[in-house]
C-alpha positions as CSV (number, residue, x, y, z in Angstrom):
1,X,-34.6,-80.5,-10.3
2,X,-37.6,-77.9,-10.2
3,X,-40.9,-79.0,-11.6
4,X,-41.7,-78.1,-15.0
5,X,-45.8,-76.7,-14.4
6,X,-47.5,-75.1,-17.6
7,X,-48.2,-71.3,-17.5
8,X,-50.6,-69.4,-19.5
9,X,-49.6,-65.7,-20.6
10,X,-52.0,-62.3,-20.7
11,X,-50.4,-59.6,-22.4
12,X,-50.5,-57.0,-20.3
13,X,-52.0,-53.6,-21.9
14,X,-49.7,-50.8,-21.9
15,X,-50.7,-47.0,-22.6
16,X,-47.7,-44.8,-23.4
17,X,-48.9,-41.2,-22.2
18,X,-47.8,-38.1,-24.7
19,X,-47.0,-34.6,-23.0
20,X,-49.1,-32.3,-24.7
21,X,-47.9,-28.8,-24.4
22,X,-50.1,-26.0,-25.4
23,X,-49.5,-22.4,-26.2
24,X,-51.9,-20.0,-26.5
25,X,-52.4,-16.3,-27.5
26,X,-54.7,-14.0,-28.9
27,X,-52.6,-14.1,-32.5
28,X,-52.4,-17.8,-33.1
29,X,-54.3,-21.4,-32.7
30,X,-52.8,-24.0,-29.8
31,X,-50.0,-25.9,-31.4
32,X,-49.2,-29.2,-30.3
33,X,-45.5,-30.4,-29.7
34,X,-44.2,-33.6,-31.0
35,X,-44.4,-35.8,-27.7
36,X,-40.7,-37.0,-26.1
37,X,-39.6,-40.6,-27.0
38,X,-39.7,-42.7,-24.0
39,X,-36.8,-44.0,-22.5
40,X,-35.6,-47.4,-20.6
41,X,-32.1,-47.9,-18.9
42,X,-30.8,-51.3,-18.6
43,X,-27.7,-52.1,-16.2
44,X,-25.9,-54.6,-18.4
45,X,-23.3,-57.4,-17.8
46,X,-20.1,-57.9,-20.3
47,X,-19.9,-61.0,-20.7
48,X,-19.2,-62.9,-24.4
49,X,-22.8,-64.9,-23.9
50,X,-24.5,-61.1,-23.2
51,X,-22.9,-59.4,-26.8
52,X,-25.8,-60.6,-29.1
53,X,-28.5,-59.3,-26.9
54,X,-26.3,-55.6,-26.0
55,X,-25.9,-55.6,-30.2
56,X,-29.9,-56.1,-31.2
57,X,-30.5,-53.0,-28.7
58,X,-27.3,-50.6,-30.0
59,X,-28.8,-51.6,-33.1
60,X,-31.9,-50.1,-32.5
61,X,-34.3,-53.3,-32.7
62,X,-36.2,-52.6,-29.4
63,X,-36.6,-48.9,-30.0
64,X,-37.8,-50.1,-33.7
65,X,-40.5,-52.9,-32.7
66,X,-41.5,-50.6,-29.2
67,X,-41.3,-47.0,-29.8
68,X,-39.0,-46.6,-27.0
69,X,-35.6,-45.6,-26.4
70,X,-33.7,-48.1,-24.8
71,X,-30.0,-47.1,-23.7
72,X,-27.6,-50.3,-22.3
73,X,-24.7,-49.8,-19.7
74,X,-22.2,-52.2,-19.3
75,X,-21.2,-53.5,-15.8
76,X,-18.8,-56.2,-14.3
77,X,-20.4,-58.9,-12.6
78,X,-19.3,-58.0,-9.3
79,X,-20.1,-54.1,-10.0
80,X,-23.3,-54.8,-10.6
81,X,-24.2,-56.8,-8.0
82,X,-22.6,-54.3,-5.4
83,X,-24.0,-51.7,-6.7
84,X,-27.5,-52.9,-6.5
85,X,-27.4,-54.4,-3.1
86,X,-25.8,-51.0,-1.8
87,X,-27.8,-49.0,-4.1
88,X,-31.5,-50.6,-3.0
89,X,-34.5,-48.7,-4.4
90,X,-32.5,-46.2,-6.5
91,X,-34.0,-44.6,-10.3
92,X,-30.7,-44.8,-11.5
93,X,-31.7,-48.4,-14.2
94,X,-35.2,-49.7,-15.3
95,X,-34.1,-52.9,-15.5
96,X,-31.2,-55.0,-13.6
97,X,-29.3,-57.9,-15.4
98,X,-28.2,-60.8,-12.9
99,X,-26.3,-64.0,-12.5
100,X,-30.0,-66.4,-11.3
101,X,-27.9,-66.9,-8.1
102,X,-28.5,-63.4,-7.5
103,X,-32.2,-63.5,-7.5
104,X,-32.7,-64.4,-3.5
105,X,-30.8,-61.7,-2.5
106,X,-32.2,-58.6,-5.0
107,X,-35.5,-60.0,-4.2
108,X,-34.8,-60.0,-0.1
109,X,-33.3,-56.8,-0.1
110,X,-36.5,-55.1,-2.4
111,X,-34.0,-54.4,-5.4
112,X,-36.4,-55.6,-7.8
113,X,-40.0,-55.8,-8.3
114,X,-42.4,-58.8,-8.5
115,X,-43.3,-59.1,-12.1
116,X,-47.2,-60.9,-11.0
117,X,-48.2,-57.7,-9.1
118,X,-47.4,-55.7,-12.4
119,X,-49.7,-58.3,-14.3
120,X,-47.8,-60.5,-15.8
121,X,-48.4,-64.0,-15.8
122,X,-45.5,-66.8,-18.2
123,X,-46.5,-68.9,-21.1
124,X,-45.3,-72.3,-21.3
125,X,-42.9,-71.2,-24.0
126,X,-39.9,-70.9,-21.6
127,X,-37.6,-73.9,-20.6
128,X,-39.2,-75.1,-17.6
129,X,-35.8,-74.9,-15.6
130,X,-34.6,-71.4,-16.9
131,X,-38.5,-69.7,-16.0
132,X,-38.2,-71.7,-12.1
133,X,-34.7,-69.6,-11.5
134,X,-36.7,-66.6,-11.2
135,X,-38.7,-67.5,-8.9
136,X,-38.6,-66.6,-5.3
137,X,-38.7,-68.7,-2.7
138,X,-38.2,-71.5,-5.2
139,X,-41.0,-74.3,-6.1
140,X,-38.9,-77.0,-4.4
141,X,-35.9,-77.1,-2.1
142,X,-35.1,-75.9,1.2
143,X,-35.8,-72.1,2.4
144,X,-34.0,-69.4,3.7
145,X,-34.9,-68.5,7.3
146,X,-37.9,-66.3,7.5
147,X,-39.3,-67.3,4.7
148,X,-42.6,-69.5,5.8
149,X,-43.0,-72.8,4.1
150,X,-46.3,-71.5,2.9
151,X,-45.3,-68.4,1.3
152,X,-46.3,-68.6,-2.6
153,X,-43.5,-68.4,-4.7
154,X,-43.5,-64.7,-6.8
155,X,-41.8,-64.4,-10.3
156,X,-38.8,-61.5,-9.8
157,X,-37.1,-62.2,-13.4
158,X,-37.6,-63.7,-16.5
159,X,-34.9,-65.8,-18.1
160,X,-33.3,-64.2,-20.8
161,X,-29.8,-65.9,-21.9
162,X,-30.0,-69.3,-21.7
163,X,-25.7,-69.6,-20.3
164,X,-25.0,-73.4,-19.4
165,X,-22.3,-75.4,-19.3
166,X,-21.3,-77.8,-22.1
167,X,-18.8,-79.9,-22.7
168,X,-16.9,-79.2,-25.8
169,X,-14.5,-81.9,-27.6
170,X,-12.2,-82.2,-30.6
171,X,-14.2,-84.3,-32.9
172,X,-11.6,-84.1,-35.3
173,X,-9.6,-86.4,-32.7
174,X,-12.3,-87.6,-30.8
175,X,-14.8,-90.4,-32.7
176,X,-17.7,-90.4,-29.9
177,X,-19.1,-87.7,-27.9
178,X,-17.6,-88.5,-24.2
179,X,-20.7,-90.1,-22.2
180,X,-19.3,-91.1,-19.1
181,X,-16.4,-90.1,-16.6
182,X,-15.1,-93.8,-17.8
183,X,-15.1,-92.2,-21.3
184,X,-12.9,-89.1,-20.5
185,X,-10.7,-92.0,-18.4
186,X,-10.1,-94.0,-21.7
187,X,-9.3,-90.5,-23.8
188,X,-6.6,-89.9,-21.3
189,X,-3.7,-92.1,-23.1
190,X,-4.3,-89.5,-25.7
191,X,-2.8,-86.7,-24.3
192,X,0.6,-85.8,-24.2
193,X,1.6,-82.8,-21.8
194,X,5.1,-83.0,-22.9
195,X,4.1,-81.9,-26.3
196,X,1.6,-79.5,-25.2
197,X,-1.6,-81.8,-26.3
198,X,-3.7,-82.3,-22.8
199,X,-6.7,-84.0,-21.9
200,X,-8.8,-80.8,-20.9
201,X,-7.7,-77.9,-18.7
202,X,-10.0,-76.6,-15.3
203,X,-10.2,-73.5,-13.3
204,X,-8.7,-74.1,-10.6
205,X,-8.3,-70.5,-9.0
206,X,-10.0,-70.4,-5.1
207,X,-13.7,-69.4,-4.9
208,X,-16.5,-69.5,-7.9
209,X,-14.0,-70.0,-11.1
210,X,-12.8,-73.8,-8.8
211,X,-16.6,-74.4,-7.7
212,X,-18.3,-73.8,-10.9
213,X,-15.7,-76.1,-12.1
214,X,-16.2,-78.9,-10.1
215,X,-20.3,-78.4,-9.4
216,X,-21.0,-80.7,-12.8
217,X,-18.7,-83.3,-11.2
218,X,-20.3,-83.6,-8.0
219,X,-23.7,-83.8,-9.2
220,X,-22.7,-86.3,-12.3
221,X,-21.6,-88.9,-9.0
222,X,-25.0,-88.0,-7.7
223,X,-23.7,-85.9,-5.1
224,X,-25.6,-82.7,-4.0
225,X,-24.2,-79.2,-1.8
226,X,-26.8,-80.0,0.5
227,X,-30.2,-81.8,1.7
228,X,-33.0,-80.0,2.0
229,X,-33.0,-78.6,5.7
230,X,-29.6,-77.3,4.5
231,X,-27.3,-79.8,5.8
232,X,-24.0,-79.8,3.9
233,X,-23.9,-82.7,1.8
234,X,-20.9,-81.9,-0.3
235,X,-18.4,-84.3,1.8
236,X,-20.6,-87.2,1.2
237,X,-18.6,-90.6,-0.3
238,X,-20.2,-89.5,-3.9
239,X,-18.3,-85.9,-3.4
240,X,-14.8,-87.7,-2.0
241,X,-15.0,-89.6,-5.2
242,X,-16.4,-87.1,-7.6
243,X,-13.4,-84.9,-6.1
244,X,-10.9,-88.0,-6.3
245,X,-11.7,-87.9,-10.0
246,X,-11.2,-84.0,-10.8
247,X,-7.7,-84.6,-8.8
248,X,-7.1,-87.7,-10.5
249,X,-7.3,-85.9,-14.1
250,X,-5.0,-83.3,-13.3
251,X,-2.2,-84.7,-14.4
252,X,-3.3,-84.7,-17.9
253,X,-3.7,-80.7,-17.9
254,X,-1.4,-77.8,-18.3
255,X,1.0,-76.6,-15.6
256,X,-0.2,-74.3,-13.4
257,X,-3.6,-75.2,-14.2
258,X,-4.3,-74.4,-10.6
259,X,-4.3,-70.6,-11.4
260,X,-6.5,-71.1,-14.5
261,X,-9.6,-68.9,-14.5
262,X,-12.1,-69.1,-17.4
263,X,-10.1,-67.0,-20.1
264,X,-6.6,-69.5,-19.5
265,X,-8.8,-72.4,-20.1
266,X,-10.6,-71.3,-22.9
267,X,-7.3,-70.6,-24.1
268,X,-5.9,-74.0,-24.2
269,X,-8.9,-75.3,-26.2
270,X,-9.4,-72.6,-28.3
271,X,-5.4,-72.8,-29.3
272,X,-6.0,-76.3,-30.3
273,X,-3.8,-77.8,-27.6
274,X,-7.0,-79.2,-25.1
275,X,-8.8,-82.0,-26.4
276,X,-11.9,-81.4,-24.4
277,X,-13.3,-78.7,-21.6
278,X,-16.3,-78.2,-19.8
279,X,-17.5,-74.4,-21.2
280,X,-20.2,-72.0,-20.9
281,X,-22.1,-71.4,-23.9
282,X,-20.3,-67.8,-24.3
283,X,-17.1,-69.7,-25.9
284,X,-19.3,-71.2,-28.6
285,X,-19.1,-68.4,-29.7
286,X,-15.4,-67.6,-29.7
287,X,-14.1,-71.3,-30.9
288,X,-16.1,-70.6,-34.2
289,X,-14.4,-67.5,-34.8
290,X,-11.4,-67.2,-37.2
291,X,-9.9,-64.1,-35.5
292,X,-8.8,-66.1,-32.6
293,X,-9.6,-69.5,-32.5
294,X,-7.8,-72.6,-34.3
295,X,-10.1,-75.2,-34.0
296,X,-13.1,-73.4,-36.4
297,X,-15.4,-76.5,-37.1
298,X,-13.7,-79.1,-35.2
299,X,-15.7,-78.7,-32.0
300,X,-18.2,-81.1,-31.3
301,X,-20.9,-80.4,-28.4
302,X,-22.4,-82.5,-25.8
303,X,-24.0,-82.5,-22.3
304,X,-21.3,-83.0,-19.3
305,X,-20.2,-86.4,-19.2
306,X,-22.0,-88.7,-15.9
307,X,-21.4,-91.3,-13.5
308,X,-24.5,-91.6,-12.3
309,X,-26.2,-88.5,-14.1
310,X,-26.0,-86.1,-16.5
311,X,-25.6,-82.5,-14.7
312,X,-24.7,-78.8,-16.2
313,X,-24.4,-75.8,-13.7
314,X,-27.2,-73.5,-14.8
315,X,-26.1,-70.3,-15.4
316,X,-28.6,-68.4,-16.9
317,X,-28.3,-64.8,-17.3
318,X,-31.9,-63.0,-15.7
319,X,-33.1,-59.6,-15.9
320,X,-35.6,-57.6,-13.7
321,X,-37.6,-54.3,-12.9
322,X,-35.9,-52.6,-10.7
323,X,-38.1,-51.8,-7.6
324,X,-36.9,-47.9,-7.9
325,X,-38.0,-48.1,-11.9
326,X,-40.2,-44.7,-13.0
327,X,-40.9,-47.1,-16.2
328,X,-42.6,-49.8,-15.1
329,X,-44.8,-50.3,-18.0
330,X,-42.1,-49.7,-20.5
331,X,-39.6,-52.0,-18.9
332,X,-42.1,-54.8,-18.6
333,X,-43.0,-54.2,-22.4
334,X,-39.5,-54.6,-22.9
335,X,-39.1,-57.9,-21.1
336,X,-42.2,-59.5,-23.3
337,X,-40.4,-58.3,-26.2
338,X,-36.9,-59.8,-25.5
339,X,-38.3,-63.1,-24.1
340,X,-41.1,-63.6,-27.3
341,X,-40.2,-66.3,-29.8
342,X,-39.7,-63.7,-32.2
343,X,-37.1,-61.9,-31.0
344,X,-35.2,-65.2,-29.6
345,X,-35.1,-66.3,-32.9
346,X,-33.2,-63.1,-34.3
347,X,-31.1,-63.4,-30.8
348,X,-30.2,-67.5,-32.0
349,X,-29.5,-65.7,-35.4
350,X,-27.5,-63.4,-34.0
351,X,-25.7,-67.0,-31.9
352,X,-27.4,-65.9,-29.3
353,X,-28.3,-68.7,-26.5
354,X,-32.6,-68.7,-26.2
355,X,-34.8,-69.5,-23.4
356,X,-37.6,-70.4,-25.2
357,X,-38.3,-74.2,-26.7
358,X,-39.6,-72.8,-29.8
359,X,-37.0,-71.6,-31.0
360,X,-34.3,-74.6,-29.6
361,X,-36.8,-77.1,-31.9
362,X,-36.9,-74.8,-34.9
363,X,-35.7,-76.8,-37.7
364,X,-33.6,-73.8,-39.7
365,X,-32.2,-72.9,-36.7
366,X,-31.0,-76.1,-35.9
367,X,-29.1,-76.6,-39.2
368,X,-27.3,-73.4,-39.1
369,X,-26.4,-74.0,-35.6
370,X,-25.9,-77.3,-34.7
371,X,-25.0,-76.9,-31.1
372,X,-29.2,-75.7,-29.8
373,X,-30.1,-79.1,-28.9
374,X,-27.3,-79.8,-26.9
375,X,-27.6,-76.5,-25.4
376,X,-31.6,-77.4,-24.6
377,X,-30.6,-80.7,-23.1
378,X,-27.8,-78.9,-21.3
379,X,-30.4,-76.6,-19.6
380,X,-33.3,-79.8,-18.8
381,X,-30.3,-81.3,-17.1
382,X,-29.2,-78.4,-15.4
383,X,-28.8,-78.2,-11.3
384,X,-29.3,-74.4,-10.2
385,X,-27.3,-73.1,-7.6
386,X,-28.2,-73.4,-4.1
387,X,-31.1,-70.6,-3.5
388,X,-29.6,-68.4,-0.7
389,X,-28.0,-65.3,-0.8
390,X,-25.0,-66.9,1.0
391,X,-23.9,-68.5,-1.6
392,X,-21.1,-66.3,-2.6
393,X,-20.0,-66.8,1.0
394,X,-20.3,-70.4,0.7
395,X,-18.3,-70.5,-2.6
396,X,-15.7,-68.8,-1.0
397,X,-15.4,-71.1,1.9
398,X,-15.7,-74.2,-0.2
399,X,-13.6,-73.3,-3.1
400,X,-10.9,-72.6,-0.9
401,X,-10.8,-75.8,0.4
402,X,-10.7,-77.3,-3.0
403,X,-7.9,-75.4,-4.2
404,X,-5.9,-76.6,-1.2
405,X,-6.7,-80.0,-2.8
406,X,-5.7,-79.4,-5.8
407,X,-2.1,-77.9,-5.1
408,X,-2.0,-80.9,-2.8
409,X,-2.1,-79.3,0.5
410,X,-5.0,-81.9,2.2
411,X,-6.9,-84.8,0.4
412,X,-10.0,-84.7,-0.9
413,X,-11.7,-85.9,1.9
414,X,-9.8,-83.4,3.9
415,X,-10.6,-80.8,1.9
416,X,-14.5,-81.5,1.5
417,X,-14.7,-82.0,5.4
418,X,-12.9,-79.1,6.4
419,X,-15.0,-77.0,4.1
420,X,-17.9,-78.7,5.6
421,X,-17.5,-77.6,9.0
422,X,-16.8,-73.9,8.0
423,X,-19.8,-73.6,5.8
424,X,-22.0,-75.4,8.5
425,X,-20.6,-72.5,11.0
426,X,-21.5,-70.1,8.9
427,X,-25.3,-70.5,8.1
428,X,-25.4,-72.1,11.4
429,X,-24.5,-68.3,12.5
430,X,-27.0,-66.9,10.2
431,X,-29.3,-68.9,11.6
432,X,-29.8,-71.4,9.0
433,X,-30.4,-74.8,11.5
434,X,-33.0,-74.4,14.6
């Protein structure tokens, strides 16, 4: 989607100051004091993808390889992201996690600081696509308005948590990986809802869970959300059919699958009774544990299936320097750290999901966890979300339409066109078309 240019890194120098306190009298020599330990505070999100990174720090890794103290607070996603865009310039954390969706409104609203003016400058390690989500305005795409077509883009975040979506299937039951839609089609004579054994299960609940849902589908018919001067292009005759399909399939899922959010669909795979799902990276995790999943190496991993492409929803989990941040230096030494091939490799170790193609290609790593290279095809096939801060507005609007298509209130078409016109109204009174 973004193109993939080659970056060369300097390591930026950093000097950690020591308070030296003196005391003096005529009876003794000055003594020196041992200097405080430096300390970084990073606004975290829980999330089941974030746990091996929030481990290596509780563990003490970064405070071992830096010197400093690095403390981690926990957040929802929705917390966060209030408190931040309410907050603005505040001391309270050195360093913000985010959803990449988030970066065009931290960035427009001065939450967080551009990492180029502190010195830094990528290497080429990174995945190409999970490096361009933290940019702002994007390399390619339309703009926001107010943002000039000629203004450079600035890096805000570095990718850190690799989160896409994969498509998991039973390949104790299932011989070939699913390729295409046509695929899943034929798989469906499998299922048997009356005995609890179903195709695969969505989320279906209004807003993001029913959007992020469907986003693989209509960009896997070659459908897009919209053209480039921001036109909606969502109700297009690839979308009808891409949502024709994700209706179509419904009857092969659980009841009440329209109320499903992520933990009720991972759920009915992880109990053994879905034969496929589209999941994050996060529930790798969690369908290879014993504690509380019954299909412990039966999973097998592939990209989502196409029609006319292969697409995943990145998701990528981002972190940046907050603009208010007394630690600049610290923070940023913090960043290189978390993002070198080094400590990705103890963060894959650790089942982690990496940014960096280093450690995706690393042969060890590969055989102990067999699911990296789908995960790295995953990501180069990924579609980031529109680049707008409206886009939780957007999702709202649009996956409220598609739930009304799903409980069979309109059609697809009806559904896709209504949500067209709302969304068009919208930016339209944000000033999106001229």
């Amino acid at each position: 989607m973004y193109p993939s240019p080659a970056w060369n890194r300097r390591l930026m120098a950093l000097a950690i100051s020591s308070l030296l306190f003196v005391a003096c009298s005529s009876a003794a020599p000055p003594t020196t004091q041992p200097a405080a330990a430096q300390k970084i505070t990073i606004a975290g999100i829980a999330d089941p993808a974030v746990s091996p990174m929030r481990n290596m720090i509780t563990d003490g890794l970064a405070e071992a390889d830096l010197g400093i103290q690095v403390e981690w607070v926990d957040h929802t996603f929705g917390g966060l992201y209030d408190k931040v865009i309410q907050g603005g310039q505040t001391a309270d954390f050195d360093l913000y996690m985010m959803d990449d969706p988030w970066v065009p409104a931290f960035a427009l609203a001065g939450s967080i600081a551009d990492l180029e003016s502190l010195g830094y400058v990528p290497d080429a390690g990174f995945v190409p696509a999970t490096l361009e989500l933290g940019y702002w305005p994007p390399h390619e795409g339309a703009r926001v308005p107010g943002i000039d077509s000629s203004a450079p883009p600035r890096l805000y975040t570095l990718p850190i948590i690799g989160d896409t979506q994969l498509f998991f299937y039973r390949k104790d039951l299932i011989d070939q990986p699913p390729d295409t839609w046509d695929d899943v089609r034929a798989l469906a004579s499998q299922a048997d809802p009356a005995n609890k054994r179903y195709l695969l299960a969505m989320r279906g609940v209004a807003g993001n869970p029913i959007v992020t849902e469907w986003f693989p589908y209509l960009y896997s018919f070659g459908g897009e959300m919209f053209d480039d001067q921001w036109n909606v292009s969502f109700n297009s005759p690839a979308g009808v059919a891409a949502l024709q399909l994700f209706l179509d399939l419904k009857q092969y899922q659980p009841a009440g699958v329209e109320n499903f959010d992520a933990p009720e669909q991972g759920a009915c795979y992880l109990s053994g009774q879905c034969m496929m799902n589209i999941e994050w990276t996060g529930y790798i995790l969690l369908a290879e544990d014993p504690a509380g999943s019954q299909v412990v190496g039966k999973t097998g991993w592939t990209i989502p299936p196409k029609q006319e492409r292969h697409a995943s929803e990145l998701g990528n989990f981002v972190m940046g320097i907050a603009a208010g941040s007394q630690n600049k230096p610290a923070a940023l030494k913090f960043l290189q750290w978390f993002t070198s091939d080094a400590t990705q490799r103890e963060f894959a170790r650790r089942r982690g999901v990496p940014v960096r193609t280093a450690v995706f290609s690393d042969p060890e790593l590969q055989q102990q966890f067999p699911w990296l290279p789908t995960v790295q095809s995953a990501l180069s096939n990924g579609v980031a979300r529109p680049r707008t801060p409206e886009w939780a507005k957007v999702e709202e609007i649009l996956g409220g339409q598609l739930h009304r298509a799903v409980v069979g209130e309109v059609s697809a078409s009806q559904a896709l066109d209504t949500a067209a016109q709302e969304v068009t109204a919208y930016l339209s009174s944000k000033g999106y078309y001229k």
